[in-house]
C-alpha positions in Angstrom: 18.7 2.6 -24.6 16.1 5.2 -23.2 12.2 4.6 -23.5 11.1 7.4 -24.9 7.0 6.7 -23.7 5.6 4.0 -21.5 5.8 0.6 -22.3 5.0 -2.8 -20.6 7.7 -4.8 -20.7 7.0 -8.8 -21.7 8.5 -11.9 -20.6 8.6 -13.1 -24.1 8.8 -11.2 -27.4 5.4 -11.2 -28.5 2.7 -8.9 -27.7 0.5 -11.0 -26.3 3.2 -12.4 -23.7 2.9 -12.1 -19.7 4.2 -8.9 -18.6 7.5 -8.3 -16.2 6.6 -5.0 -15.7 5.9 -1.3 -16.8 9.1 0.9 -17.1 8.4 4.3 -17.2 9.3 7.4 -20.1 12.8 8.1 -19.5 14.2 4.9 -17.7 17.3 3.6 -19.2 18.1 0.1 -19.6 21.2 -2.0 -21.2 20.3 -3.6 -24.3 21.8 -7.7 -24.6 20.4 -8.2 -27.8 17.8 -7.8 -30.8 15.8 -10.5 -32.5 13.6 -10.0 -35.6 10.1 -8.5 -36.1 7.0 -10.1 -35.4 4.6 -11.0 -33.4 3.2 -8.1 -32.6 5.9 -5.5 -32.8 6.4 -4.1 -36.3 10.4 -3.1 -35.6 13.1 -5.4 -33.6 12.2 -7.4 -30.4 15.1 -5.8 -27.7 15.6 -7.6 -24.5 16.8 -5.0 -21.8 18.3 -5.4 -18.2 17.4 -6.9 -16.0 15.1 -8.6 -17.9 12.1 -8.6 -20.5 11.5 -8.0 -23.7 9.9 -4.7 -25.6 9.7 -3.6 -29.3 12.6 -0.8 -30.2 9.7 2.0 -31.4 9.8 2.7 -27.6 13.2 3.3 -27.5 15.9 5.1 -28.7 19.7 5.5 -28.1 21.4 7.1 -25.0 25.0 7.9 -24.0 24.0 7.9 -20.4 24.2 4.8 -18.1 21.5 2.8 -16.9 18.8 4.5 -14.6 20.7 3.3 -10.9 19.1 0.5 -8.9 18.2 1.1 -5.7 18.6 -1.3 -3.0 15.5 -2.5 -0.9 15.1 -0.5 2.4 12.9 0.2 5.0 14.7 3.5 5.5 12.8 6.4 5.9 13.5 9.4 3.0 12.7 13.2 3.2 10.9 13.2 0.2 7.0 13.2 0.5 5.4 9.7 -0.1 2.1 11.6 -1.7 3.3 13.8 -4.5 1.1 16.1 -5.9 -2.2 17.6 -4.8 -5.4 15.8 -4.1 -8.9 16.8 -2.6 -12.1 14.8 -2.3 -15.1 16.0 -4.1 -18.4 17.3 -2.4 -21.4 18.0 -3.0 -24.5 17.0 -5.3 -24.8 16.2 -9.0 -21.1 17.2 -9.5 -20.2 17.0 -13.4 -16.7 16.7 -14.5 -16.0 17.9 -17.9 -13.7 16.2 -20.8 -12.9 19.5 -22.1 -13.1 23.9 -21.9 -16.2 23.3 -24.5 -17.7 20.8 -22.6 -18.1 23.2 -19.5 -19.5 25.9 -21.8 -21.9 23.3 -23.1 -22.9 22.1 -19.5 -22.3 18.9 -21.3 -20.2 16.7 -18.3 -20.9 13.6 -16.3 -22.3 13.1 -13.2 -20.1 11.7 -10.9 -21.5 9.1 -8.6 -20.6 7.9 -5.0 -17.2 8.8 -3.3 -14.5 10.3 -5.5 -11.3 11.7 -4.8 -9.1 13.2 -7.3 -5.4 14.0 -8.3 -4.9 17.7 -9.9 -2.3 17.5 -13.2 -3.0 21.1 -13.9 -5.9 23.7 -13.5 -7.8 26.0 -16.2 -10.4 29.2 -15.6 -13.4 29.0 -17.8 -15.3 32.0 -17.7 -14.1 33.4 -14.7 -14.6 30.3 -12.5 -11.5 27.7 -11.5 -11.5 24.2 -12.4 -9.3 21.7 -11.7 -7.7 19.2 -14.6 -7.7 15.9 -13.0 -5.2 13.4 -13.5 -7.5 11.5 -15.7 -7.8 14.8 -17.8 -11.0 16.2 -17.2 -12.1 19.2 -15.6 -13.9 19.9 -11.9 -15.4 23.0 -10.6 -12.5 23.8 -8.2 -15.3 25.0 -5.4 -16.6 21.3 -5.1 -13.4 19.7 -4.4 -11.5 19.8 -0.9 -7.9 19.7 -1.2 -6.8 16.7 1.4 -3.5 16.7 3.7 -2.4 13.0 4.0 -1.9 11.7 7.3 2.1 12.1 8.3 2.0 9.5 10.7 4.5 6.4 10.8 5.4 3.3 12.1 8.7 2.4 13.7 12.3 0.3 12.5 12.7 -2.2 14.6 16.9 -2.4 16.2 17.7 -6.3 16.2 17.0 -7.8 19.7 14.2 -5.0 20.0 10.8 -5.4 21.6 7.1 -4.8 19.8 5.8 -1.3 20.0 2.1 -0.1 21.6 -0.1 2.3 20.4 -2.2 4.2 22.4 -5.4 4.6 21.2 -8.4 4.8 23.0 -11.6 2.7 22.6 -14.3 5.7 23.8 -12.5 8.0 20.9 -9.5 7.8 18.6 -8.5 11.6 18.9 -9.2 11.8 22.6 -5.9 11.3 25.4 -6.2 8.0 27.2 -6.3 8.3 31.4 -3.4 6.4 33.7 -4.3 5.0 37.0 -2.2 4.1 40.0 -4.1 0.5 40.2 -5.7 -1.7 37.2 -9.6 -0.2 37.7 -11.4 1.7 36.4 -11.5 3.6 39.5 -7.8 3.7 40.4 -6.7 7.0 41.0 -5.6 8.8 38.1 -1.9 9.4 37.2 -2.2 11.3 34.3 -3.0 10.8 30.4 -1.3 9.7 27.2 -1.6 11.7 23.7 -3.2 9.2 20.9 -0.6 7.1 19.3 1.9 7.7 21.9 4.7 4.4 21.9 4.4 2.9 24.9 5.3 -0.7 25.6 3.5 -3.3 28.1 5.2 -3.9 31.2 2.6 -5.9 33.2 -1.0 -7.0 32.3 -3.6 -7.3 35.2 -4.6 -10.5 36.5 -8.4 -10.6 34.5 -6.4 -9.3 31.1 -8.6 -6.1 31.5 -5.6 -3.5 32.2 -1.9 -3.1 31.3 0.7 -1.1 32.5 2.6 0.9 30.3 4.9 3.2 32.8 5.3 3.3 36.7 2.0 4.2 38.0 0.1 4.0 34.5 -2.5 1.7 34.7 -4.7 2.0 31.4 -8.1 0.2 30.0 -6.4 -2.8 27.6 -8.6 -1.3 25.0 -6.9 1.5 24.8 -3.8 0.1 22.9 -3.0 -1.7 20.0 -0.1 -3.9 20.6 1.9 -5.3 17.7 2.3 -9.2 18.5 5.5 -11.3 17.9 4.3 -14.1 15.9 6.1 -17.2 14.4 6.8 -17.6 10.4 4.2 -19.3 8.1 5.1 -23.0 7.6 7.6 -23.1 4.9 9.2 -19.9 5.3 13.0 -19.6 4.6 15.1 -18.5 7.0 15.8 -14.8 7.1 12.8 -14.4 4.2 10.8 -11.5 4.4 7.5 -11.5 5.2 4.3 -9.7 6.8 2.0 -10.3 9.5 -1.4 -8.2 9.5 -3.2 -8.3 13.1 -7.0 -7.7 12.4 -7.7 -7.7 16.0 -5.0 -5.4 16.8 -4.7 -3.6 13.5 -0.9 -3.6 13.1 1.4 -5.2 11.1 4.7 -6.1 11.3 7.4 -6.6 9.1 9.8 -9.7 9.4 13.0 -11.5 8.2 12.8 -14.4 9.3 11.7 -14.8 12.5 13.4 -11.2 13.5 11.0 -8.4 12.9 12.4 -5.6 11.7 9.4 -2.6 11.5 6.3 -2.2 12.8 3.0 -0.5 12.5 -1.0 0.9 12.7 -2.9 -0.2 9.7 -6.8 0.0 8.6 -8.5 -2.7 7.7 -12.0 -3.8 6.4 -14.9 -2.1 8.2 -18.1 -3.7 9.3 -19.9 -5.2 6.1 -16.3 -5.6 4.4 -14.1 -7.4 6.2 -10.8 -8.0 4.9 -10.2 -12.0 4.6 -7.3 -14.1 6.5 -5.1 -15.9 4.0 -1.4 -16.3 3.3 -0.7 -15.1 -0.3 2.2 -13.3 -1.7 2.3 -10.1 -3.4 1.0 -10.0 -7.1 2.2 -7.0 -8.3 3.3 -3.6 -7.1 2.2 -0.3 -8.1 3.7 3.5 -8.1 -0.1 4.2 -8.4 -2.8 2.7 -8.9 -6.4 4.0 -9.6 -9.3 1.8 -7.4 -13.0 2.5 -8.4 -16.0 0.4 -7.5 -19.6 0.4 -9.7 -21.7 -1.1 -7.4 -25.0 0.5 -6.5 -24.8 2.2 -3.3 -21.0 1.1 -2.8 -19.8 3.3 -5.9 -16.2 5.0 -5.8 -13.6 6.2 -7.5 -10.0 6.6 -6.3 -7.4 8.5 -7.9 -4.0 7.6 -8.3 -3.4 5.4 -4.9 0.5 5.3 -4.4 2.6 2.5 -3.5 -0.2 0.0 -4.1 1.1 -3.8 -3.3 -1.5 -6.2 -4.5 -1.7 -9.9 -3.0 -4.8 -11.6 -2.9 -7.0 -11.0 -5.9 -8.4 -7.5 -5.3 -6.9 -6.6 -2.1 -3.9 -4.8 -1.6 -1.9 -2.9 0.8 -1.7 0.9 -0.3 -1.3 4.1 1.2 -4.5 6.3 2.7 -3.8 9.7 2.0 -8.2 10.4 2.8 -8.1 9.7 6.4 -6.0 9.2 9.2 -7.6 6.9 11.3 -5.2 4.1 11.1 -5.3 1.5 14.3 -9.0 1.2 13.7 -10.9 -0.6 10.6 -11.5 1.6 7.7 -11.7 0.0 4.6 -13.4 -1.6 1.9 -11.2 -4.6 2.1 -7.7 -3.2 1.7 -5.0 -3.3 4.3 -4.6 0.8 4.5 -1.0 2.7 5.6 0.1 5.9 6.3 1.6 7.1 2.9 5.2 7.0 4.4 4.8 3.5 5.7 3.4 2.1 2.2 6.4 3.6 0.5 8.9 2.0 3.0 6.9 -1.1 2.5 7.1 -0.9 -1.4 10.3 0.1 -1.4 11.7 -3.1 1.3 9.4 -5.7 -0.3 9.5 -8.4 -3.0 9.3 -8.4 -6.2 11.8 -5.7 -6.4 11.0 -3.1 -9.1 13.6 -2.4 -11.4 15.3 0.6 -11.5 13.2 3.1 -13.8 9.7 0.7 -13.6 6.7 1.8 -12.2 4.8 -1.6 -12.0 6.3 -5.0 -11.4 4.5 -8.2 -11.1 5.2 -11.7 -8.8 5.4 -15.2 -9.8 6.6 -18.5 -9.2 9.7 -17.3 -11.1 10.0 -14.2 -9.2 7.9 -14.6 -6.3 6.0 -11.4 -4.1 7.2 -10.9 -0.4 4.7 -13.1 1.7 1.7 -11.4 3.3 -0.5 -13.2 6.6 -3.6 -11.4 7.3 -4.5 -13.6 10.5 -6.6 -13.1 13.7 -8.2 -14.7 16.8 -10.4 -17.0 15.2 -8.5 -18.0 12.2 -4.4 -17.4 13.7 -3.4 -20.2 11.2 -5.0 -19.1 7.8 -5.0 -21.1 4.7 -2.2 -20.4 1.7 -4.5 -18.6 -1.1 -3.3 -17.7 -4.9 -0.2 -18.6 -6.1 1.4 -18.8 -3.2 -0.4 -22.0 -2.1 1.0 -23.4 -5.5 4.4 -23.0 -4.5 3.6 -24.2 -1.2 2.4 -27.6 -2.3 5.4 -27.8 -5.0 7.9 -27.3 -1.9 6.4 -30.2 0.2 5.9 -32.4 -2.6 9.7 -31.6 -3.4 10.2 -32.5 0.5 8.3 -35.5 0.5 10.1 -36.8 -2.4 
């Protein structure tokens, strides 16, 4: 069968029922087999592969197979992780426009604190260019700069290999870091490292206050961000994936088991919105997501965030594609990549999305990848949402 629109795919068939998933237009899916009308849906219930039930009106018959499954990977692709075109729009009292009359009225909306758009299409009213948003209105092209998504990414991680440094220097994050023959600050200097060069530690000074990262190349320890080995959550299976989010460092690092297997610079919470410690696991996983925010003085809207991976209530990790400042705290909350680490991330990471969906959701029956947000104060955080739940059912299972 082929969906011939959108549809959220439910655990049970009723309409009100949890959802699975979302599979997208044009995904095709095996049919096992069709129960009566009802509940909701005014044809037959269908349950599809791999799982899920939908009402046949969003389907219809295909000769062709099944839309392939791909396997999880952290593998990097040559495709671009940000498709599409997206700018950030300046200026004051900016209107966007629901439709061509709308502008010739002067009868739009004010948009109001940060918003960044996605273009689906443009239209000239009048002589002027406007951009048609993804959300289908329209936005005087001359108040909206077009972005270009940071390209940086982290690294795979060869068994038996160690954790990689960052440089990136405390004074400025754009400025080359100096190398000194001795750990002080008056050493004599050796030379300089470009930001976010790999380096790796090879010695750390006697105070903690210098490291050095190459023969002769003394540098400031605040000058790097160092991803940290770390040990599994308590109750992790062995060779289970999981993800360990440094605040202090601002990396993360991807594991299976205790191996990791990829590492990277993130952004976290800035000043005034730190993002919280926990263990959780993920919720649900987005192609894209849109993220706005109505509070006075706070107000934003985000346009179509890919490869969004929510886990603890509101906070997620999803790409940047505004700002390239990752290794330093950013955010509102969120865990922020670089777009191609997100998509390796979504794409390596539990629940797996079937083959054709753009959304997915975890649960206890088909539980999220495990994500530790940790730091020096709080290196052993507490298990939040639902993956506390099936924390407390494994130890009572334990205990029994």
């Amino acid at each position: 069968m082929r969906f011939v629109h959108r549809a959220v795919v439910r655990k049970e068939p009723r309409a009100s029922a949890d959802p699975y998933g979302v599979a997208k237009k044009g995904t095709r899916a095996a049919a096992l087999r069709a129960l009566p009308a009802g509940a909701g849906c005014r044809s037959r219930w269908i349950e599809i592969e791999p799982r899920g039930f939908v009402c046949e009106d969003v389907l219809e018959p295909s000769e062709l197979a099944p839309t392939a499954q791909l396997a999880p990977t952290l593998d990097a692709t040559d495709e671009p992780a940000v498709k599409g075109v997206y700018g950030i729009v300046r200026g004051k009292s900016v209107q966007a426009f629901a439709s061509v009359d709308a502008v010739r009225a002067g009868a739009g909306r004010v948009l109001e604190g940060s918003n960044t758009v996605r273009a689906a299409g443009s239209a000239v009213v009048d002589g002027e260019r406007y951009w048609r948003t993804s959300r289908g209105e329209l936005i005087r092209a001359a108040s909206i700069v077009q972005m270009s998504p940071s390209r940086f990414e982290g690294v795979s991680l060869p068994s038996g290999a160690g954790l990689p440094a960052w440089i990136r220097g405390h004074a400025g994050a754009r400025k080359p870091v100096t190398t000194r023959a001795t750990p002080s600050a008056r050493g004599a200097i050796t030379g300089s490292l470009a930001p976010r060069t790999l380096v790796t530690i090879e010695e750390e000074s006697a105070d903690g206050r210098f490291v050095r990262v190459g023969t002769d190349a003394w540098i400031d320890r605040r000058d790097v961000r160092r991803a940290t080995l770390a040990a599994p959550p308590p109750g992790t299976a062995a060779g289970e994936k999981w993800l360990d989010v440094d605040l202090d460092e601002q990396t993360l690092v991807a594991y299976e088991g205790e191996r990791p297997v990829f590492a990277t610079l993130v952004s976290t919470g800035k000043w005034g919105h730190v993002t919280p410690t926990g263990v959780a696991r993920i919720a649900s996983k987005h192609e894209a997501a849109a993220m706005t925010n109505d509070q006075e003085g706070e107000a934003y809207s985000v346009a179509d965030v890919p490869w969004t991976m929510y886990y603890d209530r509101d906070f997620a990790l999803h790409t940047s594609y505004w700002h390239d400042g990752f290794g330093g705290p950013r955010s509102h909350g969120c865990v922020n990549l670089a777009p191609g680490d997100a998509r390796r991330l979504f794409q390596w990471s539990s629940p797996d999305v079937p083959a054709g969906w753009s959304t997915v959701y975890g649960d206890a029956e088909n539980p999220g990848t495990l994500v530790r947000v940790r730091s020096r104060a709080v290196a052993e955080p507490a298990f939040r949402g639902y993956a506390k739940q099936l924390r407390e059912r494994d130890v009572t299972i334990s205990q029994r």
